[in-house]
C-alpha positions in Angstrom: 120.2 92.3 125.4 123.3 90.7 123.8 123.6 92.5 119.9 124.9 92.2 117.1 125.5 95.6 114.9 126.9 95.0 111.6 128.7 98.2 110.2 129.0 99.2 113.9 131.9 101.4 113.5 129.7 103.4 110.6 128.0 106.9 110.9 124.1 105.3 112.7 126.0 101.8 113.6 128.0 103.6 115.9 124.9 105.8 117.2 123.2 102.4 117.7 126.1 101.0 119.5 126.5 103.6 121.9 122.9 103.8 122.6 123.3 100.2 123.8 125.9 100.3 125.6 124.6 103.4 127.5 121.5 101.4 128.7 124.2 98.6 129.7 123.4 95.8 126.8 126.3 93.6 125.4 127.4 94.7 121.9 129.2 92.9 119.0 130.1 94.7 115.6 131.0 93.0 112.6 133.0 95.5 110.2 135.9 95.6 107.7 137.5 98.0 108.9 139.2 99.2 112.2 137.5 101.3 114.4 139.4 102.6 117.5 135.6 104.2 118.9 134.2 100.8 119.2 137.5 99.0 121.6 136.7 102.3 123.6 133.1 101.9 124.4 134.1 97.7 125.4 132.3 96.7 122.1 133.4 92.9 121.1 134.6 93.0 117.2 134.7 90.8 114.6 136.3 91.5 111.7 134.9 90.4 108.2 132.9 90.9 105.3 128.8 90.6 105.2 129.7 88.6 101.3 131.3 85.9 103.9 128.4 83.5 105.4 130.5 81.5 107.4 132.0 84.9 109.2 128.2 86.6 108.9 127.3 83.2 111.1 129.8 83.5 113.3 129.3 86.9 114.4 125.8 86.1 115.1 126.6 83.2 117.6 125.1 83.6 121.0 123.4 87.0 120.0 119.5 88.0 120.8 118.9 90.8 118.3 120.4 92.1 114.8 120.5 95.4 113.6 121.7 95.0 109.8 123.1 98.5 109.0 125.7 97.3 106.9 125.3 98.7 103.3 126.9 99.3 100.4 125.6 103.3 99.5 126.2 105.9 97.3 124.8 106.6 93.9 127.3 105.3 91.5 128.9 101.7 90.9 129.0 98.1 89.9 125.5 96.4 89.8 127.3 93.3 90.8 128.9 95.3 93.5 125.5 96.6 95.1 123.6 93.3 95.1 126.4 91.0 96.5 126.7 93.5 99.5 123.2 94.9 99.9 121.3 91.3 98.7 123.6 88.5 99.3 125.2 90.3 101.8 121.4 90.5 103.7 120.6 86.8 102.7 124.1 86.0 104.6 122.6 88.0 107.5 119.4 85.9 107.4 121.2 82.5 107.2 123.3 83.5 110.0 120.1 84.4 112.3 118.4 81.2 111.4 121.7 79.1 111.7 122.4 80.5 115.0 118.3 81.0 116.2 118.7 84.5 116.9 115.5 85.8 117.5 115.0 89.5 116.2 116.2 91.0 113.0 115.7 94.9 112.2 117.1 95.8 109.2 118.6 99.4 108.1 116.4 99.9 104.9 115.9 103.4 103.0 112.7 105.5 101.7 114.2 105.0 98.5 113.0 101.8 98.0 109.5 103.6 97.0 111.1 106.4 94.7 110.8 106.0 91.1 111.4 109.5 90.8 108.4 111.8 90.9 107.7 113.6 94.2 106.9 112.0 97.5 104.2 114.5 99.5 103.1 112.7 103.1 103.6 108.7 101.8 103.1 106.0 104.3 103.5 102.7 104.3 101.1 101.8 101.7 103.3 103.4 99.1 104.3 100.5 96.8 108.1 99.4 96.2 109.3 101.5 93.0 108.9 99.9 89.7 111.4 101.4 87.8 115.0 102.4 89.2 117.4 105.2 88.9 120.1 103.5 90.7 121.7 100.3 92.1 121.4 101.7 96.0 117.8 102.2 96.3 117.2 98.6 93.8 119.3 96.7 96.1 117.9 98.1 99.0 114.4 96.8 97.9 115.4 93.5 97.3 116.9 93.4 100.8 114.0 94.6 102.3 111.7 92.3 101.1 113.5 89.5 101.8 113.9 90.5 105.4 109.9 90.6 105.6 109.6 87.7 104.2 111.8 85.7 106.6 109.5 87.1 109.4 108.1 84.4 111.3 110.0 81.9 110.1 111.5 79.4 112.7 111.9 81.3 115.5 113.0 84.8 113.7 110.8 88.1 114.2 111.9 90.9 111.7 111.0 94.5 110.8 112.6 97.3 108.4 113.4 101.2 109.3 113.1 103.8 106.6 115.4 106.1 107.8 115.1 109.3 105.2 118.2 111.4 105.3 120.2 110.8 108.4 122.7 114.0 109.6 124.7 114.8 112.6 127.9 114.5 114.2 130.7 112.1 112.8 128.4 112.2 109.3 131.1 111.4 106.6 129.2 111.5 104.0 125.7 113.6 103.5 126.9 117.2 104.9 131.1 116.3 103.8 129.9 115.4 100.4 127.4 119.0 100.3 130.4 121.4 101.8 133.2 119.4 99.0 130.5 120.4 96.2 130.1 123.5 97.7 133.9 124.9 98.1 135.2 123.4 94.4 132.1 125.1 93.0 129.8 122.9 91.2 127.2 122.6 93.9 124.0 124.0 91.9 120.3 124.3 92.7 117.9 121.8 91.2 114.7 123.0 90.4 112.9 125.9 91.4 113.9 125.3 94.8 110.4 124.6 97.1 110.9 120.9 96.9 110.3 119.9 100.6 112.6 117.1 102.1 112.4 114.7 105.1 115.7 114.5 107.3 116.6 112.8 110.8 118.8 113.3 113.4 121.0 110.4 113.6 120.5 109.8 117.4 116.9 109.8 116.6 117.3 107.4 113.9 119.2 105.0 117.0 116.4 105.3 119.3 114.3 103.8 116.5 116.2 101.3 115.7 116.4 100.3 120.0 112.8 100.7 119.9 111.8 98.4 116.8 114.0 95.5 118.7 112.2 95.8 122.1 108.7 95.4 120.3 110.0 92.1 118.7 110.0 90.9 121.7 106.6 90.8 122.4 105.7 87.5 120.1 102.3 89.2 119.3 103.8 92.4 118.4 102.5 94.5 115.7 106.1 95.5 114.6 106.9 91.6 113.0 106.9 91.9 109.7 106.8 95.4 108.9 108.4 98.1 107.4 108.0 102.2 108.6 109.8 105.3 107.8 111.6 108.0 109.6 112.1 111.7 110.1 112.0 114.3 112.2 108.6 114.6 111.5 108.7 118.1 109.8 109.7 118.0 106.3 112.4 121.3 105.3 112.4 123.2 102.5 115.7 121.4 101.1 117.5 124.4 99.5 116.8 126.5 102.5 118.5 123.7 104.9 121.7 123.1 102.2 122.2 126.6 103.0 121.7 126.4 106.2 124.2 123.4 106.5 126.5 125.4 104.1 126.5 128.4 106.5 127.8 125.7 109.1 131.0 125.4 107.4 130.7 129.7 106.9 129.8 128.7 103.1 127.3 131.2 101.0 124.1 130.5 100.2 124.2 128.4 96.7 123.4 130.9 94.0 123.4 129.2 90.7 120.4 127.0 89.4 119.7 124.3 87.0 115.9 123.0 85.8 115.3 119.6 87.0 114.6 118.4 83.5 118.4 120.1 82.3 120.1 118.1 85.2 117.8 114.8 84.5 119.2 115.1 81.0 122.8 116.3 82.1 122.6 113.0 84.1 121.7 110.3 82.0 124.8 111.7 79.7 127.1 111.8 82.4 126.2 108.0 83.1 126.1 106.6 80.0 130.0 108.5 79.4 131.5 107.1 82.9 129.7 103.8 82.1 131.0 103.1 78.8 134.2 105.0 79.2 134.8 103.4 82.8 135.6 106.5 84.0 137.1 106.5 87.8 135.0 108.4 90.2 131.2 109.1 90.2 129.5 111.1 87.5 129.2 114.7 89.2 125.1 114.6 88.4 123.5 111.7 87.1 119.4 110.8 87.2 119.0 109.4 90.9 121.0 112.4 92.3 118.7 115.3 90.4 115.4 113.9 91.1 116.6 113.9 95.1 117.6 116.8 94.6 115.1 118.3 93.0 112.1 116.7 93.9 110.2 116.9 97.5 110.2 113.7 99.0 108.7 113.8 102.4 106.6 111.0 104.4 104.1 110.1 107.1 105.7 108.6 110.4 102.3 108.0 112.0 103.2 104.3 112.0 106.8 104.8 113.8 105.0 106.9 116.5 102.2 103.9 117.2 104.0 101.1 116.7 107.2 101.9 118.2 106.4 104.9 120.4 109.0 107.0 118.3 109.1 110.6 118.8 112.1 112.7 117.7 114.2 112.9 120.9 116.7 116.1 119.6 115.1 118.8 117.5 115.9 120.4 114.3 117.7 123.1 115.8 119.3 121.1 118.6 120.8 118.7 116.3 122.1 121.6 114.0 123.7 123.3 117.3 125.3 119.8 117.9 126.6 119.5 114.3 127.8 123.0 114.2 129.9 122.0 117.1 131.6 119.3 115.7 132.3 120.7 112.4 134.1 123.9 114.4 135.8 121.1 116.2 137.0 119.6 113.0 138.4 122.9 111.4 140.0 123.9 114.7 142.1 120.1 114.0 
């Protein structure tokens, strides 16, 4: 297989990457950024922006598969900001497939794209898109998402979207970072009463997915086209109880303070509505999105993954916290 992985040099587009290039496939990476990792592993790169069509197109030249992983994340920022990268950004990503006939798309989507807010116990794939939304990320993502289905089977083009809930491991710079930062300046608090159950995954599990979903768009009657399925590690975690367990990682304490899910909800929607109108720099410290994940239990059936794509969770739970453990006493040791 010849790729192309846009945001290869990110936290799964790397993963992805050196998956492929393990089982001896060629790999491009569009990016925006530098990333010594990627010259290493004999990846071609191109540098660029996904807002620019005409360097989207040009990265796809020649390529048999996409995996769009490219995003603009977080919780906080410009509407205008989110869609061009997340929507137009994907559109650029389909134009460039169709332009250049590349023949598989999977796309990088998010189990957000179904949240609206209230919990999530065992959802599949039947679970309708959200109708209201408590942020820009999980909006945009949608949008994308759809349109990605929707260009399935057009021309020559086979697509399919990967829910990926929650993605930790090594080289994560933003999940577990962001949790230990909260942590050490003190204003990490429980949400809720703390039983909300959570999905996670491994991010070399998440890769294997992703390489999975683009050899079963090869088949041209695959059941895959057209699709979208989440992903976990298949056993939802009590989330509080793995914060603290990621915490005690960095030799953090347990969190000890709490706040109700309906005082942070509130706490939120003030916080955004001051950094909105103020145009405050930074990101509110709570606002709606960021309590209801946190205190909500948001966990989901990947029954679909393991037919369709034969996905099974490759590294444990406790594997991949070993693994992660051992990085971050890497890092402090730097």
């Amino acid at each position: 297989m010849h790729a192309l992985v846009t945001g290869g040099g990110g936290f799964l587009g790397l993963a992805i990457v050196q998956q492929l290039r393990d089982r001896g496939d060629q790999v491009r990476s569009l990016n925006r950024g530098a990333y010594p990792e990627l010259e290493t592993l004999g990846v071609e790169v191109v540098r660029g922006d996904l807002r620019d069509g005409q360097t989207v197109a040009t990265a796809c030249q020649g390529v048999d598969c996409v995996f769009h992983t490219a995003a603009m994340a977080g919780i906080w920022g410009p509407w205008e900001t989110y869609y061009d990268i997340n929507v137009l950004g994907t559109q650029n990503v389909l134009d460039g497939c169709r332009r250049e006939q590349v023949p598989r798309l999977v796309y990088t989507s998010s189990p957000s794209v179904t949240f609206a807010g209230a919990d999530q116990c065992g959802y599949d794939e039947k679970a309708p898109y959200a109708s209201t939304w408590l942020a820009h990320y999980p909006h945009t993502k949608a949008l994308a998402e759809q349109a990605v289905l929707k260009a399935n089977g057009k021309g020559h083009l086979k697509t399919c979207a990967l829910r990926p809930h929650l993605i930790w491991g090594p080289r994560d710079s933003q999940l577990v970072p962001r949790l230990i930062r909260r942590a050490r300046s003190g204003r990490l608090r429980r949400v809720g009463d703390g039983t909300n159950r959570v999905d996670t995954i491994y991010v070399e599990n998440a890769a294997t997915a992703h390489l999975q979903a683009a050899d079963a768009l090869t088949s041209n009657d695959s059941q895959v086209m057209g699709k979208a399925y989440f992903l976990s590690q298949g056993e939802p975690v009590n989330c509080w109880q793995w914060i603290d367990q990621l915490l005690a990682l960095a030799n953090l304490p347990p969190v000890q303070k709490t706040i109700s899910l309906a005082t942070a909800s509130r706490v939120g929607a003030v916080l955004e509505t001051l950094y909105r109108f103020l145009r405050l720099p930074g990101e509110p410290p709570m606002t709606r999105f960021l309590a209801a994940q946190l205190g909500r239990s948001h966990w989901f059936d990947i029954t679909a993954a393991r037919h369709d794509l034969g996905y099974q969770p490759q590294v444990s739970t406790a594997a991949g916290m070993q693994h992660l453990a051992d990085w971050l006493q890497t890092r402090h040791q730097r």
